[in-house]
C-alpha positions in Angstrom: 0.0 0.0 0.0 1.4 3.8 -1.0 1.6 6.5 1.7 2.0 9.7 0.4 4.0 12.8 2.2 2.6 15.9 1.7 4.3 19.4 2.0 1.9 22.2 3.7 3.0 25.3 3.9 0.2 28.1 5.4 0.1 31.6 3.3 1.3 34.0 6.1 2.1 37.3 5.7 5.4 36.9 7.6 8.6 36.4 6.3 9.0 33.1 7.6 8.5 29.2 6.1 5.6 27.9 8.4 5.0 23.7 7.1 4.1 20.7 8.0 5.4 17.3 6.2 2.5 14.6 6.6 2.0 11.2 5.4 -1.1 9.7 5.0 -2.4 6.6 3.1 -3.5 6.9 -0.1 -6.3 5.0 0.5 -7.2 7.7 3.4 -9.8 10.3 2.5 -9.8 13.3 2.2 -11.4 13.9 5.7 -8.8 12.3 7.5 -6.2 14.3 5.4 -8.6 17.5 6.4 -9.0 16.2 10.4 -4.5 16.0 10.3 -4.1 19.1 9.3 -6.1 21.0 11.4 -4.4 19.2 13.9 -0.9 20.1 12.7 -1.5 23.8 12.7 -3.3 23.7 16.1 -6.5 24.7 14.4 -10.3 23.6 15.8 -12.8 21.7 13.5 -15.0 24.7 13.8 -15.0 26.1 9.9 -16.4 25.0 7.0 -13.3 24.0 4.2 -12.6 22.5 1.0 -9.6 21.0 -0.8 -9.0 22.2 -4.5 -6.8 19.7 -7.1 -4.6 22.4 -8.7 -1.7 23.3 -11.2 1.6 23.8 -10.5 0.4 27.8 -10.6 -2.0 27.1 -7.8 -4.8 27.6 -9.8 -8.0 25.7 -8.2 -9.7 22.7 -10.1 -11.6 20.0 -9.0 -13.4 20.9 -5.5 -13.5 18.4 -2.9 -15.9 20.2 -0.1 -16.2 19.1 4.0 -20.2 18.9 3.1 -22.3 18.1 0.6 -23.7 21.7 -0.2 -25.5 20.4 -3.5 -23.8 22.7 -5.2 -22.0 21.9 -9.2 -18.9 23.8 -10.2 -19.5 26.3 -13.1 -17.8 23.5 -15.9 -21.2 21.7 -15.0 -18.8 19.3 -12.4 -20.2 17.8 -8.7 -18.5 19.0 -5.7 -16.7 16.1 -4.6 -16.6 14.9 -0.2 -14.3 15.0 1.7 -15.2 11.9 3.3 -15.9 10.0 0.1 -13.1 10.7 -1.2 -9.9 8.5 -1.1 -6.9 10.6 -2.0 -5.8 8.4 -4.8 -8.7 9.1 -6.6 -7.7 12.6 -7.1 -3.7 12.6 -6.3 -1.4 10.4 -8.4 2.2 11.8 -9.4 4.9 13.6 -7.3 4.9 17.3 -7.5 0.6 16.9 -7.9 -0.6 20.1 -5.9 -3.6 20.9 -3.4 -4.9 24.1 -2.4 -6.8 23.7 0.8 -9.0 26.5 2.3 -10.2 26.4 5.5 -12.3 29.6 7.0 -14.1 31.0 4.6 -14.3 34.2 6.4 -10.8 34.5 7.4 -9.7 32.5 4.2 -6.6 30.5 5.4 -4.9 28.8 2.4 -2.5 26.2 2.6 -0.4 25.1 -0.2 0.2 21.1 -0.2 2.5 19.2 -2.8 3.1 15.7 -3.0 6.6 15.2 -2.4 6.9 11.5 -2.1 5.2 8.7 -2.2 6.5 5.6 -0.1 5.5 1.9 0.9 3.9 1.5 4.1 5.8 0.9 6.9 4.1 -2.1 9.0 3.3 -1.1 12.5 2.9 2.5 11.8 -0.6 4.1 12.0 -1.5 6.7 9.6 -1.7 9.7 9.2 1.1 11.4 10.7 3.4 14.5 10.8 7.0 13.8 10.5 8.4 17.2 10.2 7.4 20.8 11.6 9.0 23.8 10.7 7.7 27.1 12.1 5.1 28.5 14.4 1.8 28.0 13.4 -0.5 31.6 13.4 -3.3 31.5 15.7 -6.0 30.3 14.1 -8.1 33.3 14.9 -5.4 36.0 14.2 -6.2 37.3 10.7 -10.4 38.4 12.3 -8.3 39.7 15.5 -6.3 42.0 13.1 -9.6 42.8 11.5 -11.2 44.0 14.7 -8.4 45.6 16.6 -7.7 49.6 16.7 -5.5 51.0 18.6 -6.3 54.9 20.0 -3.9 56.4 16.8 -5.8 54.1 14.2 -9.2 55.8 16.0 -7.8 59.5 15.8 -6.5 58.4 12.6 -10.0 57.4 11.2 -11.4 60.9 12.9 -9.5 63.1 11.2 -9.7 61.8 7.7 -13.8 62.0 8.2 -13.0 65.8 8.6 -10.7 65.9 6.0 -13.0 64.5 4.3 -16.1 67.4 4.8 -13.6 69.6 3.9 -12.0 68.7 0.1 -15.7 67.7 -0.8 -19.7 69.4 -0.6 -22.6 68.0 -1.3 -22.4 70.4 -4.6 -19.6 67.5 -5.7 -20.8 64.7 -5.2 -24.1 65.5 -7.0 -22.0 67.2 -9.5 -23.1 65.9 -13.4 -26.4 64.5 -12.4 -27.6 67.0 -14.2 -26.3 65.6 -17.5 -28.5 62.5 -16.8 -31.8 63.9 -16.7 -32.1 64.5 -20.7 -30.7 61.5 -21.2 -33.0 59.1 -23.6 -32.4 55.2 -24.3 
């Protein structure tokens, strides 16, 4: 039986390499590939993701959802699931990449690439992380960004709303509506 190591690396706006090396059975779905990961970047089952089969540009292809959302990809295509989905079905040559997208608010992307593929080793339950390099981000640090000012971001804020009255009137911003009024289709 094949085990597959994965390479997945978070997008993070630092200037650091934050991945994880995993292996993980090809016969494994893509749940249990989902369920590792999560668990390799310290993040909670709480969000909704999806896996995307991609080029070696990173642009997404074939969907593989958490849920069935009964939703069909604009080429006319089913959303695969996750847990119907054994990773062979959809991985099958070295350097094949994933994108994986978990919080669809916050949109954390991961970029996974099959790096090996090896026999399985008997004794050894899969899946697993053999290599870590970097901290992980908080999970909820990109909406904690979103939501915290400081007192100069505030004072910031207040004083381009009064800049603001002051390069523009009303008279402006109603300017040319005017030219509209004649106007006949």
């Amino acid at each position: 039986m094949s085990v597959y190591k994965f390479r997945v690396t978070i997008e993070d706006n630092s200037d650091n390499a934050i991945f994880r090396d995993i292996e993980i059975k090809s016969t494994q779905t893509f749940e249990d590939f989902h369920q590792v990961i999560l668990k390799a970047f310290e993040f909670d089952n709480s969000q909704m993701a999806s896996f995307y089969v991609s080029d070696e540009d990173w642009n997404k292809g074939q969907e593989i959802a958490l849920f069935d959302m009964q939703i069909t990809e604009e080429d006319g295509e089913k959303v695969l699931i996750m847990s119907e989905t054994e990773l062979k079905t959809q991985i099958n040559f070295v350097g094949q990449h994933l994108v994986y997208t978990y919080d669809f608010l916050n949109l954390w992307n991961f970029f996974i690439a099959l790096i090996e593929i090896v026999v399985k080793e008997k004794g050894t339950s899969y899946p697993k992380i053999t290599c870590t390099k970097g901290k992980a981000p908080k999970q909820n640090a990109k909406s904690d960004d979103l939501n915290s000012y400081s007192i100069e971001d505030e004072l910031l804020l207040s004083e381009n709303d009064n800049n603001m009255d002051d390069e523009y009137s009303a008279d402006d911003i109603s300017e040319g509506f005017d030219e509209y009024e004649n106007y006949e289709q």
